[in-house]
N, C-alpha and C positions, 0 to 999 in steps of 0.2 A: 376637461373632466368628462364630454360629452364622450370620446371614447373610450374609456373603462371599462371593463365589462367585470361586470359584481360576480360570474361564474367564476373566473379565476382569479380575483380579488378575495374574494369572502374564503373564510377554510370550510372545506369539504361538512365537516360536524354541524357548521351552524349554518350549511344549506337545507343539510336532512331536515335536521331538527326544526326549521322555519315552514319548510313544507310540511312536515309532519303536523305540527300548529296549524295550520292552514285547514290540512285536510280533517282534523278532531271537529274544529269547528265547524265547519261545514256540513258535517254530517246530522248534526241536528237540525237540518233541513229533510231531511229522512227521516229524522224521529216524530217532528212537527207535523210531517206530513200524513205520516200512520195517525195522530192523533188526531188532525181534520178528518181523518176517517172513521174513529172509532175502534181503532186495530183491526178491519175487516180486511187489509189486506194481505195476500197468502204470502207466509213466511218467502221465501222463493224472491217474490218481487219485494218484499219490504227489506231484504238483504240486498238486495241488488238496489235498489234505490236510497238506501243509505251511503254505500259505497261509491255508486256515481257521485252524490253529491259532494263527496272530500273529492274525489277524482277530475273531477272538472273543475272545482277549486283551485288546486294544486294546477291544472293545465292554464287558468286566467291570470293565477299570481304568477309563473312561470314565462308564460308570453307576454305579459307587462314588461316583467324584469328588464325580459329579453330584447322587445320591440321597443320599449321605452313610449314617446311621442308618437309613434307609430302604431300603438298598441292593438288598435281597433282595427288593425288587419288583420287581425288573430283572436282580436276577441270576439268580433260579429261571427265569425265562420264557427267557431267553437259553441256559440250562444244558439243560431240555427242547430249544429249537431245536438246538441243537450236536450234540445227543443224537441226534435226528431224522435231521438231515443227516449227519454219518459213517456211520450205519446205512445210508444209501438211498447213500452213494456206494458201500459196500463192496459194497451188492447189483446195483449196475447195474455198476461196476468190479471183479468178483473177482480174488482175488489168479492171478496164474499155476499152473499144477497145478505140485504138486513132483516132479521126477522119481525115476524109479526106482531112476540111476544117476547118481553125478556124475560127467561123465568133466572130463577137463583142461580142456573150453572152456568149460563151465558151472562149474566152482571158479573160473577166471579171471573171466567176467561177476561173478559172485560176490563174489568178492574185489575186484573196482573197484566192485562199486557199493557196499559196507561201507565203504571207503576215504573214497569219494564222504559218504555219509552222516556218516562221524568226523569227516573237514577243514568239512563242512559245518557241523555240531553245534560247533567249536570257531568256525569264523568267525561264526556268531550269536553265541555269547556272547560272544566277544570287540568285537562290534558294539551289542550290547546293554549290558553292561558300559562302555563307551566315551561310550554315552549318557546311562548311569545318570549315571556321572561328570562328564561335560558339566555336566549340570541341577545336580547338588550343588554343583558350586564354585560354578556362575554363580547360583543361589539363596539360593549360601549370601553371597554377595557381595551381592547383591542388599538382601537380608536385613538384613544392617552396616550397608549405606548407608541404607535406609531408618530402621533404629532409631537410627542418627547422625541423620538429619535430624529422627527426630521428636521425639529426644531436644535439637535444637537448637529444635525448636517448642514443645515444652514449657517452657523455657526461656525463649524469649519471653513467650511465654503469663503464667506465674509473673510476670517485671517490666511485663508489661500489667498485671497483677490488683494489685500494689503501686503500680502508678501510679494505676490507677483507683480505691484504695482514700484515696489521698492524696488525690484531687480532693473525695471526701466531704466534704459540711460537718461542721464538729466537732462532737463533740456535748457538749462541754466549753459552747460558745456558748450563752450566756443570753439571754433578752428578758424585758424589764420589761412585768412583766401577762400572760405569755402561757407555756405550758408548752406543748412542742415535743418530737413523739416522732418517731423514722422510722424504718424498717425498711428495708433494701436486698439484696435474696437472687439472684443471678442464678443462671441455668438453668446456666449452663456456668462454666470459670474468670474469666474475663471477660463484660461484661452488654451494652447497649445501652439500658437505662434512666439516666437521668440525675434526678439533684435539686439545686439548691440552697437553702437558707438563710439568707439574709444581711441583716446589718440594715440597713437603712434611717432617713432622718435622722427626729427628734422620736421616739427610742425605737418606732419603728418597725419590721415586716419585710419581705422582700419573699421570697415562694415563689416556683421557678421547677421544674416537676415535666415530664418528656416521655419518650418513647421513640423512637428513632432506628429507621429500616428496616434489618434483616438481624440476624444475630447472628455475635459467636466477634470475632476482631480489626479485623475491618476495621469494624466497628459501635464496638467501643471506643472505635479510633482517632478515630471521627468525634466519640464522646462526648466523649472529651480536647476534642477541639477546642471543641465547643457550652459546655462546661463554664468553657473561658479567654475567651471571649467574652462570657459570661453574666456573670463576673467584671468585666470590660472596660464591659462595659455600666452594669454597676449603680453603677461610681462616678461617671457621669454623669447618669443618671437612673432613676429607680426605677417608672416609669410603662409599667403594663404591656401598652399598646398599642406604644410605642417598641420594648421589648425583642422585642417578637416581629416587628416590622418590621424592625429592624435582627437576627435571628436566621434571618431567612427571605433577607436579600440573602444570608448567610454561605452559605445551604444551596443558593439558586436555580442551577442551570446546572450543578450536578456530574454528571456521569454512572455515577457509583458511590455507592449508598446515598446519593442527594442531596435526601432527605427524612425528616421525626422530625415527630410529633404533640407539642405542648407545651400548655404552661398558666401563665400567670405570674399570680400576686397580689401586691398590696401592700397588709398591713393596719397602717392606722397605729394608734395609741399610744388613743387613744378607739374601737378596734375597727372600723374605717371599712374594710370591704375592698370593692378594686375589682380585679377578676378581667376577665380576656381570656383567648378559649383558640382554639387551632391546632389543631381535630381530636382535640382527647386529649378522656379520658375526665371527665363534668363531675364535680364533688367532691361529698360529702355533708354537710350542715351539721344536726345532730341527728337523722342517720338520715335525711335529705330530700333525695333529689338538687336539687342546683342547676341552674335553667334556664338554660343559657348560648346565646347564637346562636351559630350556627352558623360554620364558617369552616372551610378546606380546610387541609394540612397544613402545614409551614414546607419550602419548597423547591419548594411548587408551583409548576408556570410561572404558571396562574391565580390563586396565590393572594399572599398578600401584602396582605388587606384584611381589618382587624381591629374589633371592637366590645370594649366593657367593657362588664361590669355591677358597680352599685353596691349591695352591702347590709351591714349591722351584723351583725358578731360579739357578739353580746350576753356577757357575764358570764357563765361556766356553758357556754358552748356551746361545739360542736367540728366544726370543719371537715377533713373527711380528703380527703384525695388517695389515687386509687390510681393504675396502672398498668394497663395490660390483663392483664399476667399474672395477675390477680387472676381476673377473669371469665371467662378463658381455660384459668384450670387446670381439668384432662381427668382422671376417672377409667380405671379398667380398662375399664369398659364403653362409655366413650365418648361419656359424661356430659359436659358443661359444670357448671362451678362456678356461671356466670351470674349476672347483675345483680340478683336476685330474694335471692340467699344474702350476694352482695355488700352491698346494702344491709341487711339485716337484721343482719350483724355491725359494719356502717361506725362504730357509738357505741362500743365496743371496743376493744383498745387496741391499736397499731399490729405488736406482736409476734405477739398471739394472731391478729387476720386474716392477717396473712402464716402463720403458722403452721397457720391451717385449710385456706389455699388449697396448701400443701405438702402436706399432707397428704391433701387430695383429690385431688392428682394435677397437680404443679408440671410446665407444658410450656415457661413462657415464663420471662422476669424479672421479678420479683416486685416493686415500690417500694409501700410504704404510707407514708404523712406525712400527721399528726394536727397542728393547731394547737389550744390549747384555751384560751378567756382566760378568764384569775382571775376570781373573784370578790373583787372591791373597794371599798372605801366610794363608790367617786365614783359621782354620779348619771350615770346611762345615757344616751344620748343617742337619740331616736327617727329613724330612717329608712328611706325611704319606697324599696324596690328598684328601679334603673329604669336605662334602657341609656345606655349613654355611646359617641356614635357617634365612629368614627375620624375624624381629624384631615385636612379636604379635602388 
């Protein structure tokens, strides 16, 4: 709340018009003041001493507004000038000498300019007051409607985060030979990272891990979508140069949030993983990042041209996925988590790295997914890592 700033919060009308209140009032410090004197002062200086006093009004409520807690950096220096300037008007405009005698024409000047100064001193307040009033209703109306709206956006918000929560793979889902953790933490109540898990035929799985551009609902929104499509895909094929071909026509040509970095694998049932990846971040297999080529994001105009690579999950071994929010969580100082802290906890288990990267200082959405296959009696199968080029 502390950075706000009520200039370009408040609308324009009910700034005037607050100042405006401010400076009405205030001006009867000018009228008050001719009255401590009797009205002897010369027209000249009692206009100009009215006027300062809404003017430096309006400059005190202004650099409050502005300073906040600070304020008194601006209001001593302001309080010296004001000080300054009544002094040097009173000495260049002195007041009128008093006379000796009042006869009738002087009680009469007298008596209308006290008059003058009273009607005066009631019509600022009553101008000021009128202002005050203005800003209150239409703020306070203001006010309603914004906490109706944002109480109807929170409200989205909430059956966003229940829908996105439903799209989660279950974690109830088993695979034969393989033990399966994942972690999903978003920055906000809704995320922009996406996973899925789904099996694939001959006890099979296939991972499908990315982050979409932007964050808050309309990131979501896109998530839902990548997420039924991903679904849509996978009961036709499980081949993870297709999936990201057919994921990247889904994304190419939108002009809102019309691109997400992704990664799909499928490892089958004798550990055989063939990975393709769109720009996300490569995985670690025993603490090792994987070399993957290279490839531009899903939605690029240019992109849309995918490689595999092929290697063994051996027995014992664990392949993690993360997210960028991983490498991207920011301490106070303005520190990076970094690929360097990344990899060194990657053999850990998918709760405690999300957990250390929150705790360094979570900026983004957070996805970790660990695959880890059993150790089994069947004998192992040897192979040899090597690219599998897309399909002319």
């Amino acid at each position: 709340m502390n950075g706000i700033d009520p200039w370009k919060t408040t609308p324009r009308k009910s700034v005037v018009v607050f100042l405006l209140a401010v400076f009405f009032v205030f001006t009867t410090i000018g009228f008050a003041g001719d009255i401590i004197d009797m009205g002897r002062q010369p027209p000249l200086r009692f206009g100009v001493s009215v006027a300062l006093s809404g003017l430096f009004a309006v400059a005190y409520a202004a650099t409050g507004i502005t300073l906040k807690n600070q304020f008194w950096k601006g209001v001593l220096p302001l309080f010296a000038v004001q000080f300054v300037a009544m002094g040097m008007l009173g000495h260049w405009l002195p007041d009128v000498p008093q006379p000796v005698q009042i006869d009738a024409a002087e009680m009469g000047r007298l008596h209308g300019r006290l008059i003058f100064d009273s009607v005066a001193t009631i019509v600022a307040v009553c101008l000021g007051y009128a202002g005050f009033l203005f800003v209150s209703i239409s703020e306070g109306r203001r006010h309603v409607r914004v906490h109706t709206e944002m109480a109807l956006l929170e409200g989205e918000m909430v059956a966003a985060r229940q829908v996105q929560q439903l799209i989660l793979p279950e974690k109830r889902e088993s695979f034969p030979g393989y033990r399966v953790e994942s972690v999903y933490q978003p920055a906000r109540q809704v995320g922009g990272d996406f996973f899925q898990i789904l099996p694939a035929g001959g006890n099979g799985l296939l991972v499908v891990v990315g982050d979409v551009a932007g964050k808050g609902l309309p990131a979501a929104m896109l998530v839902s979508m990548l997420v039924g499509s991903i679904r849509t895909i996978a009961e036709d094929s499980c081949d993870p140069i297709l999936m990201l071909c057919r994921l990247h026509e889904r994304l190419v040509g939108r002009t809102v949030g019309g691109f997400a970095t992704a990664l799909a694998a499928h490892i089958s049932r004798d550990g055989l993983v063939t990975i393709a990846n769109a720009g996300h971040l490569s995985p670690y297999l025993d603490g090792k990042e994987v070399e993957l080529p290279g490839a531009l994001p899903l939605g690029s105009v240019e992109g849309g041209r995918y490689e595999a690579m092929r290697f063994e999950l051996r027995p014992g071994s664990r392949l993690t996925f993360y997210s960028d929010g991983v490498v991207e969580a920011q301490n106070q100082e303005g520190e990076l988590f970094g690929f360097d802290r990344a990899k060194a906890i990657s053999t850990k288990t998918t709760a405690a790295i999300a957990d250390a990267a929150v705790k360094f200082g979570q900026s983004d959405d957070i996805t970790v997914v660990a695959i880890e296959r059993l150790v089994t009696n069947e004998a192992p199968i040897t192979l040899i890592s090597a690219p599998i080029p897309a399909p002319a």
